[in-house]
Every structure is written in C-alpha cells, then in structure tokens.
C-alpha positions as CSV (number, residue, x, y, z in Angstrom):
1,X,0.0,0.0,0.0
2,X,1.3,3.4,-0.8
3,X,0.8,6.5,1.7
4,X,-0.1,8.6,-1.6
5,X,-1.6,8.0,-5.0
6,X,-2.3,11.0,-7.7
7,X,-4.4,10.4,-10.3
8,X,-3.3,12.5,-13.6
9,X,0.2,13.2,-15.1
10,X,-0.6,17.6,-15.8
11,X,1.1,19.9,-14.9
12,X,-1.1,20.1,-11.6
13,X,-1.0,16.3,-10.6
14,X,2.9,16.4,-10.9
15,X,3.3,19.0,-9.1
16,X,1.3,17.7,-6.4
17,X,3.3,14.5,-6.4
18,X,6.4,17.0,-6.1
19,X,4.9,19.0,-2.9
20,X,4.0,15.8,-1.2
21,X,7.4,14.3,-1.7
22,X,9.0,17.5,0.2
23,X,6.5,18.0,2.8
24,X,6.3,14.1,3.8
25,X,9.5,12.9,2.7
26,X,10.4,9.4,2.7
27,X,6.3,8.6,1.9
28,X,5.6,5.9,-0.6
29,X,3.6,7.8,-4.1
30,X,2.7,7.0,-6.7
31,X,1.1,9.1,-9.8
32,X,-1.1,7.1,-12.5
33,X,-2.0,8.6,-15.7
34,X,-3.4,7.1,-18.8
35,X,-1.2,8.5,-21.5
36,X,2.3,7.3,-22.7
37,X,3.9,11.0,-21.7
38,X,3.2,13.3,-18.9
39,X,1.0,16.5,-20.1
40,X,-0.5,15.3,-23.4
41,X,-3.7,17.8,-22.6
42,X,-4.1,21.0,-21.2
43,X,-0.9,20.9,-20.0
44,X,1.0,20.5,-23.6
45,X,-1.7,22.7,-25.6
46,X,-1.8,26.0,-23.8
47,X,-0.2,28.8,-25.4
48,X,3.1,29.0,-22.7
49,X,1.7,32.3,-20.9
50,X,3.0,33.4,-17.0
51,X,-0.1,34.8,-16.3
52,X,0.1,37.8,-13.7
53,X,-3.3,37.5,-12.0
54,X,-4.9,40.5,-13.4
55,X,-8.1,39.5,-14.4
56,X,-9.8,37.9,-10.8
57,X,-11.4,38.6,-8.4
58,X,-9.0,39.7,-5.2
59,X,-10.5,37.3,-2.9
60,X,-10.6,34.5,-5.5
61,X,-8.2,31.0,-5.2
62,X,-7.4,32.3,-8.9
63,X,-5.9,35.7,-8.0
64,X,-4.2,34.7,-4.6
65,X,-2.8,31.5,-6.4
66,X,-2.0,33.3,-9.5
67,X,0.2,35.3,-8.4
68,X,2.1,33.3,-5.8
69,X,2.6,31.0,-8.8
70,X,3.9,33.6,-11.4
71,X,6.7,34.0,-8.8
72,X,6.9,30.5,-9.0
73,X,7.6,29.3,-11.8
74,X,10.0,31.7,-12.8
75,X,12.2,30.7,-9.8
76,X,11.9,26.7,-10.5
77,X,12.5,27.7,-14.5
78,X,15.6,29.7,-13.7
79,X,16.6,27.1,-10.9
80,X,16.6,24.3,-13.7
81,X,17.5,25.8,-16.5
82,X,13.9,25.7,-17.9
83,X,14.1,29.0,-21.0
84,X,11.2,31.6,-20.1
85,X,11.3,35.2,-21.2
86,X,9.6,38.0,-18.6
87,X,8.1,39.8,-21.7
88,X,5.1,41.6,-20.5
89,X,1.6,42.0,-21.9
90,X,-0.7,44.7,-22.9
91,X,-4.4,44.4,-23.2
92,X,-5.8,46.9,-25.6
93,X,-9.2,48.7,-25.8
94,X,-10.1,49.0,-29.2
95,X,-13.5,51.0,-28.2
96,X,-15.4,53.2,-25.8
97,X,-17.2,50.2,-24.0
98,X,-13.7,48.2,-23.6
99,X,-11.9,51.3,-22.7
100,X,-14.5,51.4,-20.0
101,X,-13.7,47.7,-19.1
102,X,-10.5,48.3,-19.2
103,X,-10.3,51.1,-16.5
104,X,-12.1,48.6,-14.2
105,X,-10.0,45.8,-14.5
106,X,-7.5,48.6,-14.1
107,X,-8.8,49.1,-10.6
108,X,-9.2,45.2,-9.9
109,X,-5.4,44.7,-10.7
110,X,-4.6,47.0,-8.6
111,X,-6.5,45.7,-6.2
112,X,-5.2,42.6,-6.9
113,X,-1.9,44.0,-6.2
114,X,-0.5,43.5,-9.7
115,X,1.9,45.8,-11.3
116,X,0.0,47.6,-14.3
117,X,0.3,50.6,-16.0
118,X,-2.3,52.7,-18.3
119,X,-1.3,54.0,-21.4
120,X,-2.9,56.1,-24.1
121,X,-3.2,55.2,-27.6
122,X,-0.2,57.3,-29.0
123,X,2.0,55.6,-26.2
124,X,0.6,51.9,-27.7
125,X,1.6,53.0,-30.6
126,X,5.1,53.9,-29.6
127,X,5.1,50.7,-27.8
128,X,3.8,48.7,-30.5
129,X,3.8,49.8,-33.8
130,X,1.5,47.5,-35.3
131,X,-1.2,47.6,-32.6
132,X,-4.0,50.2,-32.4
133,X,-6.2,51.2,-30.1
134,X,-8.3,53.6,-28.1
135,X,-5.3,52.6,-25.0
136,X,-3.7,49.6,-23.0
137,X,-2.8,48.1,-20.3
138,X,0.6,47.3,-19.4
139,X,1.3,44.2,-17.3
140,X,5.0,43.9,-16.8
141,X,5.2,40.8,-14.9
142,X,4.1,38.7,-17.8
143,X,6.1,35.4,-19.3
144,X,6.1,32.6,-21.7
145,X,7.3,29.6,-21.0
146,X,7.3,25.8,-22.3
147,X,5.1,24.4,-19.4
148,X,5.5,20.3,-20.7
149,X,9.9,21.5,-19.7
150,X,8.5,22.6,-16.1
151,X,6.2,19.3,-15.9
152,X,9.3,17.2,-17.2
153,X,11.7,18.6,-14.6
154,X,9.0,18.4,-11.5
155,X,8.9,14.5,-12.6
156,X,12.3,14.4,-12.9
157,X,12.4,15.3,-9.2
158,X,9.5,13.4,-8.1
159,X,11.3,10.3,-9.1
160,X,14.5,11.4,-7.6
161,X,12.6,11.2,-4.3
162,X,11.1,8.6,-4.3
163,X,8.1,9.0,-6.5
164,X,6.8,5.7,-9.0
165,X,5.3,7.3,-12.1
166,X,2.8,4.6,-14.1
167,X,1.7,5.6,-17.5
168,X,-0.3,3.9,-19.8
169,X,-2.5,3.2,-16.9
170,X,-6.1,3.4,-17.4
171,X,-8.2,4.1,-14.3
172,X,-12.6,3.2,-14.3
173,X,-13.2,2.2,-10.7
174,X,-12.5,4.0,-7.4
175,X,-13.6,2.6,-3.8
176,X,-12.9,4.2,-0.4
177,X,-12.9,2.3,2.8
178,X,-12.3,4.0,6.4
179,X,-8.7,3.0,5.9
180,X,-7.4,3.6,2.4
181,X,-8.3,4.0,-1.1
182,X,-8.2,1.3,-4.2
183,X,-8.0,2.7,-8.3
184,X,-8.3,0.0,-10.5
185,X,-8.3,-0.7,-14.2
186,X,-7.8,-2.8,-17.1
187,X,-3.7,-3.5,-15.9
188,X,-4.6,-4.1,-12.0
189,X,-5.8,-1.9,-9.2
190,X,-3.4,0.1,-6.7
191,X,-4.3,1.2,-3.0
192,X,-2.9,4.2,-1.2
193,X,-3.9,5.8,2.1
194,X,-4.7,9.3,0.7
195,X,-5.7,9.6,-3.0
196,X,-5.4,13.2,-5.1
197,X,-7.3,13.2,-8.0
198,X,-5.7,16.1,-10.8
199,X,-7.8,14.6,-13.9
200,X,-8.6,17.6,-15.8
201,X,-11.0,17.0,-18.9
202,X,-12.1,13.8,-16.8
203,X,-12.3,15.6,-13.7
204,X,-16.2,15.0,-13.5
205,X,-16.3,11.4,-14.3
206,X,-13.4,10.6,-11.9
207,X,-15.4,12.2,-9.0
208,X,-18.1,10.2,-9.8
209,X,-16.6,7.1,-9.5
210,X,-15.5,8.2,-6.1
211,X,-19.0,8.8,-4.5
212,X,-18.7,12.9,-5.4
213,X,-22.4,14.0,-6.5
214,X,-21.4,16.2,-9.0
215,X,-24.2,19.4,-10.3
216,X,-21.5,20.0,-13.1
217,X,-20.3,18.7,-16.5
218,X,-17.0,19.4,-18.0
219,X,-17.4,20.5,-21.2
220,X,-14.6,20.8,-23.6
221,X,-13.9,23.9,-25.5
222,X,-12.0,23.5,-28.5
223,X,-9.4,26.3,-28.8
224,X,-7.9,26.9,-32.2
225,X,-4.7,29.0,-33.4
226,X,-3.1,30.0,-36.2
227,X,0.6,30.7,-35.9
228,X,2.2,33.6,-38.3
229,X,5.1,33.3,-40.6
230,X,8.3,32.9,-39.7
231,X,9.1,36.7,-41.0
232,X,6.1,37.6,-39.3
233,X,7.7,36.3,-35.9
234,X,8.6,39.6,-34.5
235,X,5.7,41.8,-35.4
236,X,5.0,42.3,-31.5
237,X,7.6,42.2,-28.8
238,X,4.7,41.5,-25.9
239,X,1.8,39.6,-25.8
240,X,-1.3,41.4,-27.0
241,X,-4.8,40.2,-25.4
242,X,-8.1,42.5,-26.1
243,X,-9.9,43.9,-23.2
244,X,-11.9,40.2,-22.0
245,X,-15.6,40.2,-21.4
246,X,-16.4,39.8,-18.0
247,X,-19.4,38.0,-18.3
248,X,-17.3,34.7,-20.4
249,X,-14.0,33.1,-18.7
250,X,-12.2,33.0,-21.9
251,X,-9.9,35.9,-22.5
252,X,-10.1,36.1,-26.2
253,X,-7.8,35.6,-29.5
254,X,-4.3,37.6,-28.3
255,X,-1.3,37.7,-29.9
256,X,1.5,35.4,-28.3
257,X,5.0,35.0,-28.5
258,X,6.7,31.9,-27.4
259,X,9.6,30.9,-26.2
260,X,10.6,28.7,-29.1
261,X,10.6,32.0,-31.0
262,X,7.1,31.3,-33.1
263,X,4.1,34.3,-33.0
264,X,0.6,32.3,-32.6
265,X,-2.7,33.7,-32.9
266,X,-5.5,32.6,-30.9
267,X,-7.5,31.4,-29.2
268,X,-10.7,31.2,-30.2
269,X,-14.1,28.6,-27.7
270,X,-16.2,25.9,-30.0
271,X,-17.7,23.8,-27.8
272,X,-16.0,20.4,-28.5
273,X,-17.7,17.1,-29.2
274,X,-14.3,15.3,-27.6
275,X,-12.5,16.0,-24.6
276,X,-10.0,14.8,-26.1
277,X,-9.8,15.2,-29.7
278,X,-7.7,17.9,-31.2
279,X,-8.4,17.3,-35.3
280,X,-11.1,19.5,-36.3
281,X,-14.0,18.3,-36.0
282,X,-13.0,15.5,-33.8
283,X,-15.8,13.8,-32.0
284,X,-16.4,10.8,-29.7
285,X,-19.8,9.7,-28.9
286,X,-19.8,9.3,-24.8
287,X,-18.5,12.6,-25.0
288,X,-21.0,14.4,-27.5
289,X,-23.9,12.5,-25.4
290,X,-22.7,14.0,-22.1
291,X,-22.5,17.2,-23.4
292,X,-25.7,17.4,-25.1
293,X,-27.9,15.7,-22.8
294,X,-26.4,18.0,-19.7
295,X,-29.3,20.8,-19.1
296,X,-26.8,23.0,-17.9
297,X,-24.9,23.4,-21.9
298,X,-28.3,24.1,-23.3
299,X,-28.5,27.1,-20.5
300,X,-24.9,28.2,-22.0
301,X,-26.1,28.4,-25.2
302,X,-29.3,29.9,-24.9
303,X,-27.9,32.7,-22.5
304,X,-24.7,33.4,-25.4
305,X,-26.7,32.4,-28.7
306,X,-24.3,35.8,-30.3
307,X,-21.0,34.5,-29.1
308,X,-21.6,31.1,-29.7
309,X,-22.4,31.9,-33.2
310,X,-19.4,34.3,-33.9
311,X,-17.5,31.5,-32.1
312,X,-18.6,28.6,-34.6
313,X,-18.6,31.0,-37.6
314,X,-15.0,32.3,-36.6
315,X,-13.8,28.5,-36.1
316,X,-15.4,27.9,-40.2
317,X,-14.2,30.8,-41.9
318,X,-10.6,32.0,-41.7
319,X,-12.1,35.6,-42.2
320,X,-14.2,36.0,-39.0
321,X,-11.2,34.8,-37.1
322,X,-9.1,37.3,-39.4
323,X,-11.6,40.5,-38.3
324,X,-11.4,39.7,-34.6
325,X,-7.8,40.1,-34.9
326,X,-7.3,43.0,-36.8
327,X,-9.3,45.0,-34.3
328,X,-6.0,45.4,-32.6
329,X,-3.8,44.2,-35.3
330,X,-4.9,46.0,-38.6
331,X,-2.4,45.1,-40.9
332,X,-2.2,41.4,-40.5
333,X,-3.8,39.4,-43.4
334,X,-5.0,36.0,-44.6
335,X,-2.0,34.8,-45.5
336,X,-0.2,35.4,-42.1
337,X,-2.5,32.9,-40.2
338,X,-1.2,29.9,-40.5
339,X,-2.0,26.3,-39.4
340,X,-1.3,25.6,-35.7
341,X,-2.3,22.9,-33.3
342,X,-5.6,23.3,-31.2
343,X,-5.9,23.2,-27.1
344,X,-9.3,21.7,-25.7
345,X,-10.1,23.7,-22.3
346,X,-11.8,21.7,-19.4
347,X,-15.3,24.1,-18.6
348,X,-16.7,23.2,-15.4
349,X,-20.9,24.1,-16.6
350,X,-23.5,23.9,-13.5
351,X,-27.1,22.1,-14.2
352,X,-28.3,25.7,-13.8
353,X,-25.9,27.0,-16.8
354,X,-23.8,28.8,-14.7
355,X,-19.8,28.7,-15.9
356,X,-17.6,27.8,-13.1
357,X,-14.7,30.8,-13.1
358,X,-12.9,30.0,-9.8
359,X,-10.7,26.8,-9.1
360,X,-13.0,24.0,-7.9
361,X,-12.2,21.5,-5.3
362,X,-14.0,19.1,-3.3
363,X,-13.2,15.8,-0.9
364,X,-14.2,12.4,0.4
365,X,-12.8,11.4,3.8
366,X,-9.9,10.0,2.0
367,X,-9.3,11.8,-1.2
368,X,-9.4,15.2,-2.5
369,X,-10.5,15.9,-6.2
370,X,-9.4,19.4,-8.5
371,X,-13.0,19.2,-10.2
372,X,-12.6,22.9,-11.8
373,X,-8.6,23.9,-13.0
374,X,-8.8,26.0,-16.0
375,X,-6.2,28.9,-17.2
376,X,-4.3,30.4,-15.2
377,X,-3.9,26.3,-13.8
378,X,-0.2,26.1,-15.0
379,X,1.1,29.1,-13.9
380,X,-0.3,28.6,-10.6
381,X,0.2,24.5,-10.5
382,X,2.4,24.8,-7.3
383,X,0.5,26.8,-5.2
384,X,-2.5,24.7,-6.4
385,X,-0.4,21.7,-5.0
386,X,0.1,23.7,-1.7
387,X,-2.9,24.7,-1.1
388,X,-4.2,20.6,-1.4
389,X,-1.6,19.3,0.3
390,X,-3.1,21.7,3.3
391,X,-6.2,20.3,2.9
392,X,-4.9,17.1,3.7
C-alpha cells in the first residue's frame, strides 16, 4: 500500500506528487496517468503564458494563487535551467465600451496588487507599432514559458525522491474504505492511504466514481490557433490580449509570443464534441452524449446564442477569425494565419448554466479531487499543489 496516490500526469497532478514528496519525505507515491507522456492535454496545448493575475477577483483561489505561482515558476525555470522570457503583456481597448472595461480591471489589478500601468493610444503605438487602439494596459510581470519543460523537470524530481510514475495506466473504478483508497483498471488496481485526484478533462467522471455528486459537467472547448510566418515572428515584442468580457472566462484571440521564438494567434471557444480530440471536427460519442444531454450546456447556449455563433462562424471561416484580430492588429492578413495545433479547455458548466470561473475543489474522507482547474492552472500549478496538500 502506498501513503499517496495522484491520479493524472498535468502539470497540476505532478506538481502535487512533487509538494507531497518534500513535505512528507520518505512517503511511498505513486502518480497514474493514462497517457504514454506526462501532459498530453491541457498541460501540452496552452499557449506557454506566465499569467500575472490580473483579471480575478482579489478574494478569488485564482488571483491569490496566480500570483504566488507567477513568482513561482520563474524561480523553478531559472533554478533548472527551464528558458522563459519576462516579456510583459498589454491588453488593448479598441472602443469606448472596452476602454471602459479596461479602467475597471485597471482598478481590480490594482486591487489585486498586480503591477500595471495605463497608457494612451499614442503611447501603444510607440510601444507597438503594429497595434492600435483607443489605449492599453501594461502588465509587466508577464512570461512565456514551455510548461511540458516545467512538468518534465518536476517529474524528474518526483522520481529522484522517491516518487513511482505509471503511464499507460487506465483508471474506471475508485472505492474508499475507512482505511485507504483502491483505483483500479484494465492493468490491475493500486491502493494508497490518501488519493489526489488532478484529472482535468475527466475531472467529473473521476469524481463520480468516487461517490462525489457532482451538479456540473465538464465541457470541452476547442481552442484553435493559427501561428504567423516565420518573417512575421517579431511583429510584436509582448503579448497582445483585447480587453476580456467579463461575463465569459475565456480571454479572447491575443497575440502570443513563445519561447521557441514562433508568433501564434488565438484562441478562439467551439464547444468540443471530444474531450479529447484535437483534429477539427473530432468527435467521440460518450463525449458528444454528455455534453448534449447536460441541461446545464443548453442554458450556456441559450444565455450566449451571439457568441456562440461568432465563435462557430469564426472556427469555419478564416475571415471571421481574421476581423477579430485586426481589431487590434490592422495590418495582418489572410495569408499570415497559419495552421497551428488546437488546445481543448476543461469548462466546469453547473445544471443551472452557470460557468464555473474559480478553481474548484472538493473531498471524500480519503481523497481530494481538482473538479474545476482552468487557465491560469499552469502558472499557478504549485501553489494549487500547496494549497491541497493543506487540505490534507
């Protein structure tokens, strides 16, 4: 029997296994996850940012965790040689209404207590010659990074201390007793005093099998980018994100340098008919069964009919997705945007319709489940970790 078992190789999961290594060491863990490689999902399709924490709400997980974890990250990339780039981001108002959006996330970063500055649109300009607007924000704290590096070098560590990492391990039954906690599959089952479960885009069903009733579904949201030439590569020296819509949790198509050097576009939110199929137009029939059948989708859709259309349309025509960029970005063309691979975000949707923004976590008497870990998850994966192993 093993003290501690952690259910998912992300980012999150493996960094848990990590922060339960060093606060217990000598422990017996071991982390199961059903792919061949660690982070073949969120974790290895996200678009590399060090998010700063600007967008939450101050007494939000998100915000606290956010930032603690920007700080993060950049320690443990410098510490192991892990390339990351403190570039900085602006988020620009391209209108009246966004300006006005803009000024009050102006005044929930601050706060937030995150460094940001307000510029005009002549100073964007000066900043950015090929963005326009009616004025930006300035967040220097913002990176890029290759999180699937970070999630290699935490399991790197993890096995250096002990840790037994199974892939190719398929999980469908989970029972609890008083005294410990049995996961078992096709290969064999595996019992640990404490279980962690960090399953992402099977968050819902894995809490299920554990006893958790669950009033959500995650629903997958397909998110699609184009990548510019390689000429094209150092059209912007910063990330450039519009002015987000409070009301959704996606932050819209931005402009994003990476640290391999490429300039990607995107990204966009189709709801997905896989949770995990990337090819467009991927679909798998439990999937596209849970997600239709779930009252709490048809809410979604009724309550954003606009942007669910200019979503799908965007996704089916190269030129929708073309005029949401050039908004902020007027002189890119057809020709810059380029194939790129997708992401597939795991939504956490209430039966009421009501889209989970805030990290979601919940527990059984022996075993603690991350039912709700979407962007900014990677950047703050080790305070995430922290803040479970507290629970414990």
């Amino acid at each position: 029997m093993y003290d501690f078992c952690v259910l998912g190789g992300g980012i999150v999961g493996v960094a848990t296994a990590h922060r339960l290594l060093t606060k217990f060491p000598g422990a017996s863990l071991v982390l199961v996850d059903k792919e061949s490689a660690l982070g073949a999902h969120q974790t290895g399709h996200n678009s590399g940012v060090i998010h700063s924490g600007i967008y939450y709400p101050p007494d939000s997980l998100k915000a606290r965790l956010c930032r603690a974890g920007a700080q993060w990250t950049k320690e443990f990339a410098a510490a192991n040689d892990i390339p990351f780039e403190v570039c900085g981001k602006l988020l620009v108002a391209t209108d009246s209404a966004e300006h006005a959006r803009m000024l009050d996330l102006y005044e929930r970063s601050i706060a937030n207590g995150v460094d940001v500055e307000a510029i005009d649109a002549a100073e964007l300009v000066r900043r950015e010659p090929g963005i326009t607007g009616v004025g930006a924000l300035f967040v220097p704290a913002t990176g890029i990074i290759d999180y699937a590096k970070v999630t290699a070098a935490l399991a790197d560590q993890v096995r250096a201390m002990g840790g037994r990492i199974m892939l190719d391990t398929t999980i469908d039954a989970i029972s609890e007793t008083d005294s410990a906690v049995t996961v078992s599959g096709p290969t064999g089952s595996t019992t640990a005093r404490t279980l962690v479960v960090c399953a992402g885009l099977q968050a819902d069903r894995m809490a299920r099998m554990a006893g958790i009733r669950t009033d959500f579904r995650i629903v997958p949201f397909r998110g699609e980018y184009y990548r510019l030439p390689a000429a094209r590569a150092d059209l912007v020296s910063t990330l450039i994100y519009p002015v987000p819509d409070p009301a959704l949790p996606f932050l819209g198509v931005h402009l994003s340098p990476t640290i391999d050097g490429e300039l990607t576009v995107g990204p966009n939110a189709v709801l997905g008919l896989a949770r995990e199929g990337y090819p467009k137009g991927s679909v798998n029939a439990r999937d596209a069964l849970d997600v239709l059948s779930f009252p709490g989708v048809h809410r979604v859709a009724r309550n954003h009919v606009r942007t669910g259309a200019r979503e799908l349309r965007n996704s089916l025509f190269k030129r929708g997705y073309l005029a949401e960029c050039r908004k902020y970005c007027p002189e890119l063309t057809s020709a810059d945007l380029l194939p790129h691979r997708a992401g597939i975000r795991a939504q956490a949707v209430l039966r009421d319709g009501t889209l989970v923004h805030d990290f979601l976590i919940e527990r059984t008497p022996r075993s603690i489940h991350v039912l709700n870990a979407p962007s900014p998850a990677a950047t703050s994966s080790m305070p995430i970790a922290e803040y479970l192993v507290d629970q414990l």
